[in-house]
C-alpha positions as CSV (number, residue, x, y, z in Angstrom):
1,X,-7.5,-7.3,-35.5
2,X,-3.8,-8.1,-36.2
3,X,-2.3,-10.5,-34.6
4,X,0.4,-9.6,-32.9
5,X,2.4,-12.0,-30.6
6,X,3.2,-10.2,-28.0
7,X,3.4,-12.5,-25.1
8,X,2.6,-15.8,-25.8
9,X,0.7,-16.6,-22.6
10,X,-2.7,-14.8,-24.6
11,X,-2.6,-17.8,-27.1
12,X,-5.1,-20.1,-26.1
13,X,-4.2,-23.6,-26.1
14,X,-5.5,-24.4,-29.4
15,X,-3.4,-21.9,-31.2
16,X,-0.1,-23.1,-29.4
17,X,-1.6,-26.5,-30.3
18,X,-1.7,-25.6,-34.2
19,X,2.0,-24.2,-34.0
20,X,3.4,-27.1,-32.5
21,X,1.6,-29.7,-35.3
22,X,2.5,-27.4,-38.1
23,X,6.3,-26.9,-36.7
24,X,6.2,-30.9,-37.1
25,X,5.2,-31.1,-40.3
26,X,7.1,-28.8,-41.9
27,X,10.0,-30.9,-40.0
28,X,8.7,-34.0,-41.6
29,X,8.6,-32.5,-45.1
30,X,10.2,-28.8,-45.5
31,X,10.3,-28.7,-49.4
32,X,6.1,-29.1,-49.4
33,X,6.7,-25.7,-47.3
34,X,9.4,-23.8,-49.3
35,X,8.0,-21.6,-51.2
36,X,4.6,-20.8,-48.3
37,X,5.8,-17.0,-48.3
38,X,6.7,-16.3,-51.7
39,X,6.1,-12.9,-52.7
40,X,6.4,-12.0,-48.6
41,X,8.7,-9.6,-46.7
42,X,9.8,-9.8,-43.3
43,X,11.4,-7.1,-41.3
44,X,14.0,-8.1,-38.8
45,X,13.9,-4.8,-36.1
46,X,17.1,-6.0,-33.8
47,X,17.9,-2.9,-31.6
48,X,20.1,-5.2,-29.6
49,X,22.4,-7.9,-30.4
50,X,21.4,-11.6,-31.7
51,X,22.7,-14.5,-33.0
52,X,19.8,-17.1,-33.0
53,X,16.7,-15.5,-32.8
54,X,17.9,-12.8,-35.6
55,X,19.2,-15.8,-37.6
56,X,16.7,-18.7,-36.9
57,X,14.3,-15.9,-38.0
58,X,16.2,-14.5,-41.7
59,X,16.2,-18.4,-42.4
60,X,13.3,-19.7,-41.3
61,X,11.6,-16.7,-43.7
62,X,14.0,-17.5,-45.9
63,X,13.5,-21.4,-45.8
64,X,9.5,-20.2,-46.6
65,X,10.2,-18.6,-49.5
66,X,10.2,-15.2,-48.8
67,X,12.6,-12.2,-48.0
68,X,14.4,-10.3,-45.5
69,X,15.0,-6.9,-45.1
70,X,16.1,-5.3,-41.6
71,X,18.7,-4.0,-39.2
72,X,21.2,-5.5,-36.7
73,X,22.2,-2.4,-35.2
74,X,20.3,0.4,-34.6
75,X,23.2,3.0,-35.0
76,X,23.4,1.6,-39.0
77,X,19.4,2.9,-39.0
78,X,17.7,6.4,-38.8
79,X,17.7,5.7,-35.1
80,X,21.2,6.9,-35.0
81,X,19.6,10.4,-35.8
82,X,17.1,10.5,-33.3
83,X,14.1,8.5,-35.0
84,X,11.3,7.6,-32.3
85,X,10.3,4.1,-32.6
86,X,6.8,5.1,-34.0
87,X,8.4,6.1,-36.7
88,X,10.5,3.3,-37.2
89,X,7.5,0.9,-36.9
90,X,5.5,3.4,-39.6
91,X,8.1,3.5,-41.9
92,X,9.5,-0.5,-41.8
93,X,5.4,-1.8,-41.8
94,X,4.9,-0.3,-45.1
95,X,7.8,-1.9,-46.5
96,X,7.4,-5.0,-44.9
97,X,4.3,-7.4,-44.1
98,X,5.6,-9.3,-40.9
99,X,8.4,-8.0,-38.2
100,X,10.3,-9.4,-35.7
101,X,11.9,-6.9,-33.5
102,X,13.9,-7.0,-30.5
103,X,14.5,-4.0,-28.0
104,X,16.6,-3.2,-25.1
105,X,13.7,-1.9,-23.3
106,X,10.3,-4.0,-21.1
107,X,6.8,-3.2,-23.4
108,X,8.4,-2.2,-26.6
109,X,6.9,-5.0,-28.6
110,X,3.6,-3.7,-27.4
111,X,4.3,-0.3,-28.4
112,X,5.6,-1.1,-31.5
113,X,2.3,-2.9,-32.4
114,X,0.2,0.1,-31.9
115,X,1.8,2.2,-34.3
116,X,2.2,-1.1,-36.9
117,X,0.0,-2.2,-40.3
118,X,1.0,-5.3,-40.4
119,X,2.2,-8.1,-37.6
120,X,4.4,-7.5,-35.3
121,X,6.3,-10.3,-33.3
122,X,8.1,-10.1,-30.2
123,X,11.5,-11.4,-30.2
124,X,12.8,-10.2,-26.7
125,X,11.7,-6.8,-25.1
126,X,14.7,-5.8,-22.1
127,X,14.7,-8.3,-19.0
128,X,10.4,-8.6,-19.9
129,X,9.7,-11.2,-22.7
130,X,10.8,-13.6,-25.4
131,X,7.5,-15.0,-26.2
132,X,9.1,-16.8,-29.8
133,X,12.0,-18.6,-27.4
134,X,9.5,-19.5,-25.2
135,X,7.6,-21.4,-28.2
136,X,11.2,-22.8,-29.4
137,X,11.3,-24.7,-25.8
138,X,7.5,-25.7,-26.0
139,X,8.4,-27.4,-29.4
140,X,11.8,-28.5,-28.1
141,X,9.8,-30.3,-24.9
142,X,7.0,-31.8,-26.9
143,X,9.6,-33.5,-29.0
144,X,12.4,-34.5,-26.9
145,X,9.5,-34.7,-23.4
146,X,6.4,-36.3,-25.3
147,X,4.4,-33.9,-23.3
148,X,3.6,-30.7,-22.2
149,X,2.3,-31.3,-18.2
150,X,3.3,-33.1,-15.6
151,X,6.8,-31.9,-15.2
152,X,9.2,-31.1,-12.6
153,X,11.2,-28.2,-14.4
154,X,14.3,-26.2,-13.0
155,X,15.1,-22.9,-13.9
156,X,18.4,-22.3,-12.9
157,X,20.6,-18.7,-13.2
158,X,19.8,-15.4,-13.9
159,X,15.6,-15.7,-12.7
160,X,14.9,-12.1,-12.2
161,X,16.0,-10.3,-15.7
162,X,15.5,-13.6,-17.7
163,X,12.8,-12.8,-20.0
164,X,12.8,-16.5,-21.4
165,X,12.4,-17.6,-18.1
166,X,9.3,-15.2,-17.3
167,X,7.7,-16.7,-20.7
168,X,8.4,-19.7,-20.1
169,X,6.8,-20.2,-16.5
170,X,4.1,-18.1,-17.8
171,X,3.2,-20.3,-20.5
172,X,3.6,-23.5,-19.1
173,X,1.9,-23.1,-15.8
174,X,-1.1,-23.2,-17.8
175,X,-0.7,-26.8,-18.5
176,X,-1.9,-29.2,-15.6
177,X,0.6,-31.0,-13.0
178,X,3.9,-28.9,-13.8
179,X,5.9,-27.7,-11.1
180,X,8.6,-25.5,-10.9
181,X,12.0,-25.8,-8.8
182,X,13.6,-21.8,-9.1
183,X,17.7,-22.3,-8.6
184,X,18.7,-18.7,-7.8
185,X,20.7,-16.5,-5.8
186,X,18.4,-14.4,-3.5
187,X,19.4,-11.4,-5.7
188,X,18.6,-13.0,-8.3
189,X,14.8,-14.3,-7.9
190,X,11.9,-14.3,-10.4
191,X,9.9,-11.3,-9.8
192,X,6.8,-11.1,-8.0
193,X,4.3,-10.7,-10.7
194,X,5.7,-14.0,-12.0
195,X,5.0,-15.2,-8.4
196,X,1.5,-13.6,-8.6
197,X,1.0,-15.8,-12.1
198,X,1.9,-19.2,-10.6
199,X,0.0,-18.9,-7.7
200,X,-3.0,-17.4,-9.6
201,X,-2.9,-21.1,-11.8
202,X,-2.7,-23.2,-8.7
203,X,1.2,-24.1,-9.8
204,X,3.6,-25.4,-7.5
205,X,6.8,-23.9,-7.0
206,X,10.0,-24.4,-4.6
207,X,13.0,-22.3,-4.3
208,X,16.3,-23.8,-4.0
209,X,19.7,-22.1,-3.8
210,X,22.3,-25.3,-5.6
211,X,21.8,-27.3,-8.6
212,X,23.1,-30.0,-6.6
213,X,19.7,-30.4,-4.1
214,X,17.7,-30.0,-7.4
215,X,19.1,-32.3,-9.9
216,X,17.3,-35.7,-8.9
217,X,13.5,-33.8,-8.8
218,X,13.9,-32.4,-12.4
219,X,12.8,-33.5,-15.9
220,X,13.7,-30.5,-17.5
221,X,16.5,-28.2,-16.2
222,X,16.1,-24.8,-17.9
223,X,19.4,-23.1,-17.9
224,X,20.3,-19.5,-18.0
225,X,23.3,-17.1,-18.1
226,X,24.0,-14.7,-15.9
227,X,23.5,-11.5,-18.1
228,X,26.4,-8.7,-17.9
229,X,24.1,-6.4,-19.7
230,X,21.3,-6.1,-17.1
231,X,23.6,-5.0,-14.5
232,X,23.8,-1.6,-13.2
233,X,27.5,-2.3,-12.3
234,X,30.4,-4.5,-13.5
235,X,30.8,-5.6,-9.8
236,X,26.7,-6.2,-9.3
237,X,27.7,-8.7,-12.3
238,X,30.7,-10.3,-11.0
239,X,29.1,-11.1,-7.9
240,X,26.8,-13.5,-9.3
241,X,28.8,-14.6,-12.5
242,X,29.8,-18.1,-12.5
243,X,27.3,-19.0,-8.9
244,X,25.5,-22.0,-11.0
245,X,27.7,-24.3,-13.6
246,X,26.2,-27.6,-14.6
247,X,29.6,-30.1,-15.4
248,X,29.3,-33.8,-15.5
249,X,29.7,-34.2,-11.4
250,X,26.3,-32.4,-11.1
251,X,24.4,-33.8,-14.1
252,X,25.1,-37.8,-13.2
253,X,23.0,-36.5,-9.9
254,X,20.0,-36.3,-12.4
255,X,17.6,-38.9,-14.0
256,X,18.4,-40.6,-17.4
257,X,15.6,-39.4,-18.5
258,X,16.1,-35.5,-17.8
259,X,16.1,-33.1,-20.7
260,X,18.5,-29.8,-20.4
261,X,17.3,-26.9,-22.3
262,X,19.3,-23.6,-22.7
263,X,18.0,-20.4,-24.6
264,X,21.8,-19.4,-25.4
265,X,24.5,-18.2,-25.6
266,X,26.1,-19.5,-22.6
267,X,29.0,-17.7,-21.1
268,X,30.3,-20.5,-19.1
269,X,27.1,-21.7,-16.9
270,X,27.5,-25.5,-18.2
271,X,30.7,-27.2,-18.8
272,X,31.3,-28.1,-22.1
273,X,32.3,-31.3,-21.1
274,X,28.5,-32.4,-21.3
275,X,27.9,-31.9,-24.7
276,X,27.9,-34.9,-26.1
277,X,25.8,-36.2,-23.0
278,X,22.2,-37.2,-24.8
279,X,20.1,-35.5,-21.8
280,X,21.6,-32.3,-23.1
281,X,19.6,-31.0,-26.1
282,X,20.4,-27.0,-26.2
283,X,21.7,-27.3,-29.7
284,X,18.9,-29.2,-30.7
285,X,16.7,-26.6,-29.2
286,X,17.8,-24.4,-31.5
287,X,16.9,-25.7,-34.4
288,X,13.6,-26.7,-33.3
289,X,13.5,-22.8,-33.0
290,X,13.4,-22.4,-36.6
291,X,10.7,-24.8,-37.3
292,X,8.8,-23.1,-34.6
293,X,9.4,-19.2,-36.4
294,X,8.5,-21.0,-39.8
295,X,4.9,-22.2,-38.7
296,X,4.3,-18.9,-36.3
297,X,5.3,-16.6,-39.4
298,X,3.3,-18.9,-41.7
299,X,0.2,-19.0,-39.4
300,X,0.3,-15.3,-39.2
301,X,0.7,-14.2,-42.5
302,X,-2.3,-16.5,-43.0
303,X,-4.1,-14.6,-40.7
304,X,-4.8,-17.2,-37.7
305,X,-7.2,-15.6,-35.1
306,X,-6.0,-15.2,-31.8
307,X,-7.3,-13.5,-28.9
308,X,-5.7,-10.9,-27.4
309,X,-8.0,-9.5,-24.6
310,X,-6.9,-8.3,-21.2
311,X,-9.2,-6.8,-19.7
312,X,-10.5,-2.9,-19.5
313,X,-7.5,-0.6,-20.1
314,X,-7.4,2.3,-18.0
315,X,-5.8,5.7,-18.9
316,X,-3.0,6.6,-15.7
317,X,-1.0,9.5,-16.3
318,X,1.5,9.4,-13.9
319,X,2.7,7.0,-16.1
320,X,4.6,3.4,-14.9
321,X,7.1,3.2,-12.7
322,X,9.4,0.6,-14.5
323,X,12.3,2.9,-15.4
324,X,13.2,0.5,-17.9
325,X,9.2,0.7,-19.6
326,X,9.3,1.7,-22.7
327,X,6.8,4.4,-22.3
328,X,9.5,7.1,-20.5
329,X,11.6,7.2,-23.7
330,X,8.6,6.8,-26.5
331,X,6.3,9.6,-24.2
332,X,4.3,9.8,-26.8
333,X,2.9,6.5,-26.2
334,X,-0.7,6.6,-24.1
335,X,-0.3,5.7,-20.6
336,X,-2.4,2.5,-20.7
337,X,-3.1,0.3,-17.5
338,X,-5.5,-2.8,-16.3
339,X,-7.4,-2.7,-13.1
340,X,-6.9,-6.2,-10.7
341,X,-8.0,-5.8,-7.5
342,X,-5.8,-3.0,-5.8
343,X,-3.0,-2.6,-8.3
344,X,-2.9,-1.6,-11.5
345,X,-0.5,-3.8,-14.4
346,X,1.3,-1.7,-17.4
347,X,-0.3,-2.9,-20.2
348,X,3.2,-3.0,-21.7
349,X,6.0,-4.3,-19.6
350,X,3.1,-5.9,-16.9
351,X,4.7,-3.6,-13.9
352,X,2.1,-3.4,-11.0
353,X,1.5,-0.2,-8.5
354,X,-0.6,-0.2,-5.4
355,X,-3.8,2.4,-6.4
């Protein structure tokens, strides 16, 4: 079976175990690492615009040894003429032997892996998923936290489209003793079926509407930006554009030993006037990003097992009813579901309907 990493919540905690130690060795000594992928090629799919991730994956491939072919923008690519992402996948997986891709729509990491040879890695699908961010923060919070439970973390911003946010409560309500405080505008909430997954672990969670009430319960605050391009409407966006800003007023309400992580870019969601404030360790994050790509790409190309299972998928074919699932502009791809209890979950972008 390839491995795919599709959504990092189906690594088991020994494999996100093994990334994190080999992320911190190959921080400790990079040169025993540099030349790991020689001989390798990985395909950077980005059908939607990236600094970081696009970046901290070209050099963290790069840093390995290897090479980089790929795309930035899908209109420089045979998808400008109409190419269905099958295609795509078949054409770039026999050119390449690992990709990263990132698409504007929820479950086309999935679909891309079924039409794959060789590993495919999800590095954001729409408002769904960013499974690779999510292992930058675990890295990030290992380092800069010393541990991976017990914490009070605060996600504050955009909760309902943020796909790091959805991996990232996802992942770590696996871990024992974490609890989450969601800082949101009632428009703005995490989605039920990330609802469904906290209370399925037994995790405790508390909304709160300011960063203000919040600040002195946290250990981590996990900011977010409020993102323009998930809007239906320039005035949906304005609405909730510039709600939640962290300056220096509301971060001395905080502990001195709070940690604030941000996925970036920020628009202007924290002040830059705390920076230089140690707590604040976004631009550390960052590059802890690359060391976690470096191992995850190493790992894979060495074939690490991981299990993928989710149950029994079931063939529906009235199809999903996420207008923004992949499966309405790739028809092609089979209509595949899992049964739990009276709904059934799109075994791509995880959207439930009542049977």
């Amino acid at each position: 079976m390839l491995n795919h990493i599709i959504d990092l919540e189906l690594l088991s905690f020994s494999d996100l175990q093994e990334i994190i130690q080999l992320a911190g060795k190959i921080m400790k000594n990079p040169k025993k690492y540099s030349e790991a992928c020689k001989g390798k090629i990985l395909a950077t799919l980005f059908y939607e615009p990236s600094t970081r991730t696009q970046m901290s994956f070209q050099t963290a491939m790069l840093r390995l040894g290897g090479s980089v072919i790929g795309f930035d923008d899908p209109m420089n690519s045979s998808v400008a003429k109409g190419e269905s992402l099958k295609d795509t996948i078949k054409i770039m997986s026999g050119y390449a032997d690992i990709i990263a891709m990132r698409h504007p729509l929820e479950g086309s990491a999935k679909g891309a892996s079924l039409y794959s040879s060789v590993p495919v890695i999800n590095a954001g699908d729409g408002g769904h998923l960013h499974p690779t961010q999510t292992l930058t923060d675990v890295v990030t919070l290992h380092n800069e936290k010393g541990r991976l439970n017990h914490l009070n973390i605060g996600l504050c911003g955009d909760l309902k489209n943020g796909r790091t946010v959805h991996s990232l409560i996802k992942t770590m309500s696996h871990f024992e003793g974490n609890k989450f405080i969601l800082i949101s505008t009632p428009e703005l909430g995490v989605p039920k079926y990330i609802k469904d997954i906290m209370d399925e672990q037994g995790c405790e969670y508390v909304e709160i509407p300011t960063l203000q009430e919040a600040m002195p319960l946290l250990d981590v605050l996990y900011m977010t930006r409020i993102q323009r391009e998930r809007f239906a409407s320039e005035e949906e966006y304005l609405a909730q554009k510039g709600v939640f800003v962290l300056d220096a007023q509301k971060l001395s309400l905080g502990k001195e030993s709070l940690k604030v992580l941000h996925p970036l870019p920020r628009v202007d969601e924290i002040d830059v006037e705390v920076d230089d404030d140690p707590r604040c360790v976004y631009f550390k994050q960052a590059v802890y990003g690359m060391y976690a790509r470096m191992a995850l790409i190493l790992l894979t190309l060495e074939g690490a097992k991981y299990s993928y299972a989710k149950g029994k998928v079931i063939i529906d074919e009235t199809g999903c009813p996420n207008p923004k699932c992949i499966t309405h502009t790739e028809g092609y791809m089979p209509k595949e579901f899992r049964k739990k209890g009276n709904v059934l979950i799109c075994e791509y972008c995880d959207f439930q309907k009542e049977l």
